[in-house]
C-alpha positions as CSV (number, residue, x, y, z in Angstrom):
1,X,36.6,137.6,35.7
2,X,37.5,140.5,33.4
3,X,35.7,144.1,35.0
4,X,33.4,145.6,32.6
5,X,34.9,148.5,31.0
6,X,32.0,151.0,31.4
7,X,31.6,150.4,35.5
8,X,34.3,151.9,38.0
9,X,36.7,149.7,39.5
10,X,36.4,150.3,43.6
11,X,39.8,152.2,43.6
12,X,39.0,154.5,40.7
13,X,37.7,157.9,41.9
14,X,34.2,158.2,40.3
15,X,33.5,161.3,37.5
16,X,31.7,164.3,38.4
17,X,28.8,164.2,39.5
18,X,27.7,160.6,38.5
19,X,26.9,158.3,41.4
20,X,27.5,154.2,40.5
21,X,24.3,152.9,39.0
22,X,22.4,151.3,41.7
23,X,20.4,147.6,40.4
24,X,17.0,147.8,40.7
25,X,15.8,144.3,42.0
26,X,13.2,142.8,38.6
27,X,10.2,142.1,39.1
28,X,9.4,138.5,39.6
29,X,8.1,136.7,36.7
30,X,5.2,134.5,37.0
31,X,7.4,131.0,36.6
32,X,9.2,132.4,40.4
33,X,7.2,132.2,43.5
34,X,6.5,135.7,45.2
35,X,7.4,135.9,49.0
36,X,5.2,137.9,50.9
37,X,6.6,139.0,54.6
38,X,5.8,136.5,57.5
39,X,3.8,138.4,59.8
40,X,3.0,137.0,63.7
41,X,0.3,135.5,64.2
42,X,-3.0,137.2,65.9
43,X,-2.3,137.2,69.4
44,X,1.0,139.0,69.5
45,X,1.3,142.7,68.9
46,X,1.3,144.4,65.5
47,X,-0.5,141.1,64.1
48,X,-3.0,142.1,61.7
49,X,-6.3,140.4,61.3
50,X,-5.9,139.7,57.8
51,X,-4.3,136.1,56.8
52,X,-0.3,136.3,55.1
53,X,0.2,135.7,51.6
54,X,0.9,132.2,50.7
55,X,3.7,131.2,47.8
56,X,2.1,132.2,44.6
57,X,3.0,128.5,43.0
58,X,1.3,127.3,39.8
59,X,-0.6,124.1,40.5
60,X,1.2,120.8,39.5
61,X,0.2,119.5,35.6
62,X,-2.2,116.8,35.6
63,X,-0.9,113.5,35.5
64,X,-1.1,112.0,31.9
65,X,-3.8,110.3,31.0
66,X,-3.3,106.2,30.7
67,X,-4.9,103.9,27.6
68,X,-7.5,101.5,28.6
69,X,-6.3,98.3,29.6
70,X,-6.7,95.6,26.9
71,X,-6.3,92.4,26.6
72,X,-3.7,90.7,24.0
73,X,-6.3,88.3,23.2
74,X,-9.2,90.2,23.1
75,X,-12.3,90.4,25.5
76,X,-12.4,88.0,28.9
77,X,-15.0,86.0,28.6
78,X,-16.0,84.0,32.0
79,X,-16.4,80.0,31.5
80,X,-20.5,78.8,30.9
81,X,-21.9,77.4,34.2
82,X,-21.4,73.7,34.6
83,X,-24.1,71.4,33.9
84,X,-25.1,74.2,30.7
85,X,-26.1,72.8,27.4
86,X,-23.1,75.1,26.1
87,X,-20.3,73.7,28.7
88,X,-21.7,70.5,27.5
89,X,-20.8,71.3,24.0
90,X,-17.3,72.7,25.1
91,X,-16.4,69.9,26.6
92,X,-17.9,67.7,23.4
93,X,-15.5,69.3,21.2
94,X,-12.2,68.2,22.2
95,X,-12.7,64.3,21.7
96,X,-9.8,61.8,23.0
97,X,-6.5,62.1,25.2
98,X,-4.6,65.4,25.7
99,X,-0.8,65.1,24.3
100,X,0.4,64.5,28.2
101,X,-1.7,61.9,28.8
102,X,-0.6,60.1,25.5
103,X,2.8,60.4,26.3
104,X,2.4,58.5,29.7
105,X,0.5,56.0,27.4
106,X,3.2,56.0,25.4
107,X,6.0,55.1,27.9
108,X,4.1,52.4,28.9
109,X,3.7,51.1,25.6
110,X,7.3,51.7,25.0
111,X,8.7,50.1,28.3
112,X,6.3,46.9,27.2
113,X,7.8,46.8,23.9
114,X,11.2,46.6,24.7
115,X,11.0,44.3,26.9
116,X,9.3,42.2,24.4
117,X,12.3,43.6,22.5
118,X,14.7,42.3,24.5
119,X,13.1,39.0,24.5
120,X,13.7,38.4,20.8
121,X,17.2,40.0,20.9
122,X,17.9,36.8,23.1
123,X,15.8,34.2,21.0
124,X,18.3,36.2,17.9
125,X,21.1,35.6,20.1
126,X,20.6,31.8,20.7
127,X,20.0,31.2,17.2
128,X,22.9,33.1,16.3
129,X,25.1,31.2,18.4
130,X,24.8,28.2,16.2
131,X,24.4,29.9,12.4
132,X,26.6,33.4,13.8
133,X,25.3,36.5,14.5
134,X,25.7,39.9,13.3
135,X,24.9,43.5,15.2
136,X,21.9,44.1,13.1
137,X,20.6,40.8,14.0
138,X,20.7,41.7,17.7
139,X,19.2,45.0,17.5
140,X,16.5,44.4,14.7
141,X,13.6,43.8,17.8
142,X,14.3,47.6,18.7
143,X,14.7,49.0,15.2
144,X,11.3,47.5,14.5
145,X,9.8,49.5,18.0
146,X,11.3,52.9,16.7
147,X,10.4,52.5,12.8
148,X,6.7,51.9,14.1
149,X,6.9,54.8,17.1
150,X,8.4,56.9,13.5
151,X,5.5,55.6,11.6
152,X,3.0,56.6,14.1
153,X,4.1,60.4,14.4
154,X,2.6,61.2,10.8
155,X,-0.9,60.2,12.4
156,X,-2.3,63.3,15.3
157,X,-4.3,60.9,16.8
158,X,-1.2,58.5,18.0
159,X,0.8,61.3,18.2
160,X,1.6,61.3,21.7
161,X,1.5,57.6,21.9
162,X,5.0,57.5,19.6
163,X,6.7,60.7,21.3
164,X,6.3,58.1,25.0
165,X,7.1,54.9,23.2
166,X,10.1,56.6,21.2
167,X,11.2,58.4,24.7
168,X,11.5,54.9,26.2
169,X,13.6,53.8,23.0
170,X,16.4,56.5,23.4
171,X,16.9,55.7,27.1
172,X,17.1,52.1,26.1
173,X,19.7,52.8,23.6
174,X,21.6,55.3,26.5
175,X,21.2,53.1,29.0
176,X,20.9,49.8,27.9
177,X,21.7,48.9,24.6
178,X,24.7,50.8,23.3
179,X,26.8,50.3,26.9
180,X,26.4,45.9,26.1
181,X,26.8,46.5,22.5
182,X,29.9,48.6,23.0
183,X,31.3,45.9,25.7
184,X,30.2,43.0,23.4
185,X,31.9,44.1,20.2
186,X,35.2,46.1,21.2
């Protein structure tokens, strides 16, 4: 630190009659808490009856305030009793099978076709042994189960139906179909 030119150094002899300027403590602002002196309490001596200052602290700011909980999709609105002419009519509304329920439908159907499938890939089989047979004459059974699962995704109603049936179709082909193929035809 560089001394400040105006203020004596502690070795330098002071000028006549000027004594070093003395700091005057400021007086506290309002941001810095005041002190007051601790005093004992009441039943020593020189206790005073009156009660010590307390720390002159502003009080805390109030917590901001929060927006009402909402809902994304609007107002809650509980479910109508059971047995009410308007749970009725709820429950009137959605006609037919749920898409899970198809599907399982579906993978029935599916498992029952190509078996059926599998059937006339045989009955191909033994008739091609004696005029020859070709790879799309052994697989035409299953290519008629997944044109008609294809056909049967336009319509909402069988929907689910063809998403089990075709399910079933590309595990046949992974598991069945393209390992004999593969072994048959190398």
């Amino acid at each position: 630190m560089v001394p400040d030119p105006e203020e004596p150094t502690p070795g330098e002899p002071t000028p006549e009659g000027s004594k070093p300027e003395e700091r005057i403590p400021e007086e506290p602002t309002p941001e810095e808490p005041t002190v007051a002196p601790v005093e004992p309490p009441l039943g020593e001596p020189g206790a005073s009856p009156e009660p010590a200052a307390t720390l002159a602290v502003p009080p805390p700011p109030p917590p901001p305030s929060l927006p009402p909980a909402t809902s994304p999709y609007g107002p809650a609105t509980p479910p109508p009793p059971y047995g009410s002419p308007e749970a009725t009519a709820a429950a009137a509304a959605k006609p037919g099978l749920g898409t899970g329920a198809g599907i399982g439908i579906g993978v029935g159907i599916g498992c029952g076709a190509h078996v059926v499938a599998i059937l006339l890939m045989l009955g191909t089989l033994m008739l091609g042994g004696m005029f020859g047979s070709t790879v799309i004459g052994l697989i035409w059974p299953f290519l008629v189960v997944a044109i008609a699962a294809i056909v049967m995704l336009f319509f909402a109603k069988t929907r689910g139906i063809a998403i089990g049936v075709l399910i079933v179709a590309a595990a046949a082909w992974i598991v069945v179909l393209g390992p004999c193929l593969g072994m048959t035809y190398v």
